[in-house]
TORMIZA-860933 format. One record per residue: x, z, y of N, C-alpha, C in turn. Coordinates in pm, whole numbers, plus 50000, padded with zeros to 5 digits. Atoms other than C-alpha are relative to their C-alpha. Layout:
XZYXZYXZY
...
END
This chain:
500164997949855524974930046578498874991450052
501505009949965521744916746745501104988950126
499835011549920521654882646920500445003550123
499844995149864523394884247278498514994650043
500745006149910521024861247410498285001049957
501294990650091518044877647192499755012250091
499724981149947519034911947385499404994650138
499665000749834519294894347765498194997649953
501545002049953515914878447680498995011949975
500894990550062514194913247539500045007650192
499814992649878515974928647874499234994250114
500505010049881514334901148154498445003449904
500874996950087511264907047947499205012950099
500624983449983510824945548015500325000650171
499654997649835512364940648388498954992250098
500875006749911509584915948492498875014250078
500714988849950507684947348587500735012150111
499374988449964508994981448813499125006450113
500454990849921507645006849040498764994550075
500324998049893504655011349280498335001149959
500874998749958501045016549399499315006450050
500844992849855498435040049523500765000550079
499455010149960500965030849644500624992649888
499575012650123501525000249386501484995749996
498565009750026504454982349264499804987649940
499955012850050505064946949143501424992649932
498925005550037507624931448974500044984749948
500135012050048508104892648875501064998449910
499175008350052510004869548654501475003150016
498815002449968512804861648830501095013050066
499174992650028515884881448764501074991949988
498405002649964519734878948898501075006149942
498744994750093522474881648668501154994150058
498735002749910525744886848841500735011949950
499284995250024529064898948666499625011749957
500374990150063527454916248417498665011750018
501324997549918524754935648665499034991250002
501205004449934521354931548713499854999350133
500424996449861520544925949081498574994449992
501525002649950516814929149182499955000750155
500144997749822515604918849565498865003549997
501114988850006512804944149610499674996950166
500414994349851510694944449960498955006649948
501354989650083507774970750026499374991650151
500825005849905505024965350274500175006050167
500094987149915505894992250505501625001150117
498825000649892508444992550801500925011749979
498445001250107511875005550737499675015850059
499624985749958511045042050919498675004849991
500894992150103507855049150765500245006649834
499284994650135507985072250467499644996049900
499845007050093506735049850238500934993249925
498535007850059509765027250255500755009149950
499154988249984511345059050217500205002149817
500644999150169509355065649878501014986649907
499175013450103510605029749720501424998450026
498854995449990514035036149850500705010449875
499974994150140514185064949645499805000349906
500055005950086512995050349333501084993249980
499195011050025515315020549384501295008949932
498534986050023518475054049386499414999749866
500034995050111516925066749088500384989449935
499985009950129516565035548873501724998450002
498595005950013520105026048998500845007349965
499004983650063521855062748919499574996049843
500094998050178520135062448598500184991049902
499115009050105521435026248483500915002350031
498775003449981524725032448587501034990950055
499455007149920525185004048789499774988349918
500725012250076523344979548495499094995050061
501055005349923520644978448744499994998050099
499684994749867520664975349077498804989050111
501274998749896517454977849342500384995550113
500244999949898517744965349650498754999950128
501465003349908514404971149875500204996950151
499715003849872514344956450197498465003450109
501174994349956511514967250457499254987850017
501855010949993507574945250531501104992650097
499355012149900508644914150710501444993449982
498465003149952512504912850623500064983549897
499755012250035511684881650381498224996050037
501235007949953507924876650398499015009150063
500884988349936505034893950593499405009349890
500654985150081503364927250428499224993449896
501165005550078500264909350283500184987349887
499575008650093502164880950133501065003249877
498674991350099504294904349919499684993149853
500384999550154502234898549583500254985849983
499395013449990502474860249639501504993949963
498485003450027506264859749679500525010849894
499634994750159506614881849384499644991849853
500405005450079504584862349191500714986049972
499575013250021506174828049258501274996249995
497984999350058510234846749214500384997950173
499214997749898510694845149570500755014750039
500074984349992510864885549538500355004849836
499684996850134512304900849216498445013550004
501564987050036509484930949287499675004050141
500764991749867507514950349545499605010050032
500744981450006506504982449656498865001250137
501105003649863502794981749870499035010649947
501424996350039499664988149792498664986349908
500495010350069497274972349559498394993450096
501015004549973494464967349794500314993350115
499575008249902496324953850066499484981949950
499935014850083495824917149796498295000750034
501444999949964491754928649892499394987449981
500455015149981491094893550006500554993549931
499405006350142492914879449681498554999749900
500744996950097490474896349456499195015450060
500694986749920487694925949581500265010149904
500324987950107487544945649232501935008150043
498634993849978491834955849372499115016250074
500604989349904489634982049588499945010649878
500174991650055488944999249335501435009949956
498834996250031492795010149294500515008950160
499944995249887492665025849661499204994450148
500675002449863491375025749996498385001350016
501835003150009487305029549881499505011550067
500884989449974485005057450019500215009149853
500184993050143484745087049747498884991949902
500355006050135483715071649437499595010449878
500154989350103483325103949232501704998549948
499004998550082487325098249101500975004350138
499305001049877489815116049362501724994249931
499095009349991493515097649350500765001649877
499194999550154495185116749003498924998049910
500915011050114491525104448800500404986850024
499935015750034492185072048910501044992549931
498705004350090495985070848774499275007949875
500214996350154494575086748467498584988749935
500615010250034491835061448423500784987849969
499095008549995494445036448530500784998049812
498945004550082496495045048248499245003749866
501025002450108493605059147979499064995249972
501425002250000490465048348074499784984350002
500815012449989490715010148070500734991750140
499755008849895492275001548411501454994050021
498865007049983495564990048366499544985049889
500075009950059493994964548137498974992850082
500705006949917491514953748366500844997350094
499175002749869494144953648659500514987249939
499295012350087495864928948413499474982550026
501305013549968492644906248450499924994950104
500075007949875492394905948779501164992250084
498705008749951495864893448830499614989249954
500015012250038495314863548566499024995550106
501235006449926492044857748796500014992650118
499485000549935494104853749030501514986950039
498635006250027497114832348883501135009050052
499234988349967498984864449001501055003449856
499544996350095501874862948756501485019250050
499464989049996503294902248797499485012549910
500674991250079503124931848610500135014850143
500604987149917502034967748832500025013449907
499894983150053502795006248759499505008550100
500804989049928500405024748988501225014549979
499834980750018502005063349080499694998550157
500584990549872501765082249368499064999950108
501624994049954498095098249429500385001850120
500074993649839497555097849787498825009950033
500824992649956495355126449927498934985150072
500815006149882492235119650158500634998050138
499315002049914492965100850437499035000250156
501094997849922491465110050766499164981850074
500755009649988489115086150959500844990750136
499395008149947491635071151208499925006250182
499674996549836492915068851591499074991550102
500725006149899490855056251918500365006550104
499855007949838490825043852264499425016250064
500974989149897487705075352327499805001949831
500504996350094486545098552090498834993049960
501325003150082483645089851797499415010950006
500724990050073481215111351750498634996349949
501105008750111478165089151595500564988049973
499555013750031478265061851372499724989050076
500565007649921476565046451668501104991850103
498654997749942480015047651810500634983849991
499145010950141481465018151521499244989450063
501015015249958479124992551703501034990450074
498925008849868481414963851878501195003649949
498444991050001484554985651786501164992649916
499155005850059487544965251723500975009149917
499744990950067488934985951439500244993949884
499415000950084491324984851194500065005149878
500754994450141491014990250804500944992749894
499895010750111491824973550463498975001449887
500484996750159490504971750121497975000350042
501134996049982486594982450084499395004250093
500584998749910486294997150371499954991550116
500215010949940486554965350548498604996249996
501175005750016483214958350432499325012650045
500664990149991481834997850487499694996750162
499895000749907482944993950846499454990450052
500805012249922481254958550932498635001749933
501444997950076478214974850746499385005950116
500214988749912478204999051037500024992150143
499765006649890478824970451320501354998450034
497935006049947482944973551339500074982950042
499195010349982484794944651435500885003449927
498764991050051487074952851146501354985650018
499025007950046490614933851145500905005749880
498764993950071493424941150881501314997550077
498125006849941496884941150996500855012149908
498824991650034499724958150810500395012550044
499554988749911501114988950871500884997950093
498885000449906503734981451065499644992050119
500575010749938501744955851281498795011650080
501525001049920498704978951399499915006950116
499644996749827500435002051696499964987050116
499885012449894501454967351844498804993950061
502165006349924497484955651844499575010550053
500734988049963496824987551919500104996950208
499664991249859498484988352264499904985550047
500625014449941497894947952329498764998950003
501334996949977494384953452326499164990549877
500885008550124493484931651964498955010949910
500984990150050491814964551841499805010750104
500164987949916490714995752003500165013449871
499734989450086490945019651691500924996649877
498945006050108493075021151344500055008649922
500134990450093492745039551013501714996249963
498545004750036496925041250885499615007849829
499834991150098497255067850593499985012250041
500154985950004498715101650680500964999650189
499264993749931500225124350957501514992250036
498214999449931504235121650929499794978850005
499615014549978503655080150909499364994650088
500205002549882501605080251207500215002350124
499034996949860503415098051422501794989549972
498855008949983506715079551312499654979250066
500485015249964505015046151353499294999350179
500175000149857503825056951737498135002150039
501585003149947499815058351708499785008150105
500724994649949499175085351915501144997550146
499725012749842501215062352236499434995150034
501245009349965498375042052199498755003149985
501384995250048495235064252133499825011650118
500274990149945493845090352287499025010549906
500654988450134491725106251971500414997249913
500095004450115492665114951654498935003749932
501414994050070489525120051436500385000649886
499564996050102490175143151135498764997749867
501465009050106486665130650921500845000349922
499355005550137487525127050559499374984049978
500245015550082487365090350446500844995049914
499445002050102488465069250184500435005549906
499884994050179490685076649888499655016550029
500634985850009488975109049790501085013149936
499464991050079491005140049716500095011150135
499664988449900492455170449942500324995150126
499755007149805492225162650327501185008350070
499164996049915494775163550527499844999050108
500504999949892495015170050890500944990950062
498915012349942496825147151149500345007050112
499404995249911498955161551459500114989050099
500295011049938498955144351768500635007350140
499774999049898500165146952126499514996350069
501214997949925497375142352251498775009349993
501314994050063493705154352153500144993549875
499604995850149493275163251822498685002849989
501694998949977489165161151717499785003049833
500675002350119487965173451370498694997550051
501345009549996485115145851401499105001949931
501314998750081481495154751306499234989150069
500695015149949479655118751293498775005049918
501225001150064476155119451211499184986550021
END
């Protein structure tokens, strides 16, 4: 019969890792053994009624149906132990058994994370980059840029996000002449595209950028998609949405709005 304590350590081993990225995942070390169960404390970056959380929710079900109650997920929503951006941190240092975000949210950690989402088209749209990810070389470079980092977690990139349109405002855009002054919200690479152009870019979390929105710390705000910007409230605080393709590159989607609704031609 193999070693018990041979087995637990092979098991804590393979569990330092679990779910997430384009939207990322993270997993650390530290692992809770209680009456036989595993318990993992999981947060994601994403507020508890966006459908992201939604996404790592359902993961957490699966993993936990399919151990039988050997495993057991708990994800808690952005903020309920540490803010959004500090996720990879408190995963890394066991305050967090794992995480479910995004890998470029860590941007200002390390720049080469951009390359895992949020960039302008690149020539790779969102299922090349999980197939690079996982043939071409980049899960071993992702590897790197954690040590580079002292980032002790391991990451399982899935779910390709489409193109994401170009974001909400105060007054319609319609030149890049527009982006001058413009307190405007972003992450990842295009933090830098956007202050190339004159933005005022800030980052703030998802769950954080209606609130600046409507206190007046930005005037515009790129999120992701449709159903998580209308659940999250943008178009309370906007008055355009501009349908532009930007960032991660793949099939554009459109955004709905109760207000004006602009497929944006910027020249």
């Amino acid at each position: 019969m193999p070693n018990k304590s041979s087995s637990a350590s092979t098991r804590r081993k393979f569990l330092k890792g679990a779910a997430l990225a384009t939207t990322a995942a993270v997993a650390a070390p530290s692992v809770v053994k209680a009456q036989g169960a595993i318990n993992m404390r999981w947060q994601s970056t994403w507020p508890s009624k966006d459908i992201f959380h939604e996404y790592a929710l359902d993961y957490a079900k699966k993993v936990n149906d399919m151990t039988g109650g050997d495993l057991k997920i708990e994800v808690l929503p952005a903020g309920a132990v540490v803010p959004a951006f500090q996720l990879l941190d408190a995963v890394s240092k066991g305050v967090l058994d794992g995480g479910h975000g995004v890998l470029v949210y860590h941007y200002g950690k390390q720049t080469a994370l951009a390359l895992w989402g949020s960039g302008p088209g690149y020539a790779m749209d969102a299922n090349m980059l999980l197939a690079w990810h996982k043939y071409g070389g980049g899960k071993e470079l992702l590897n790197k840029l954690y040590n580079s980092i002292g980032a002790n977690v391991v990451s399982f990139p899935y779910g390709p996000m489409p193109t994401q349109p170009l974001g909400w405002y105060k007054k319609p855009i319609t030149k890049a002449d527009d982006f001058k002054g413009l307190k405007f919200r972003t992450v990842g690479i295009s933090i830098d595209v956007f202050q190339g152009i004159g933005a005022a870019v800030n980052a703030f979390p998802g769950g954080e950028i209606v609130a600046a929105m409507d206190r007046g710390l930005i005037e515009a705000a790129e999120f992701n998609n449709a159903s998580s910007d209308r659940a999250l409230g943008f178009a309370d605080v906007s008055n355009a949405c501009c349908r532009a393709i930007t960032r991660t590159p793949s099939n554009s989607r459109s955004r709905s709005t109760r207000r004006s609704s602009m497929p944006c031609r910027i020249s």
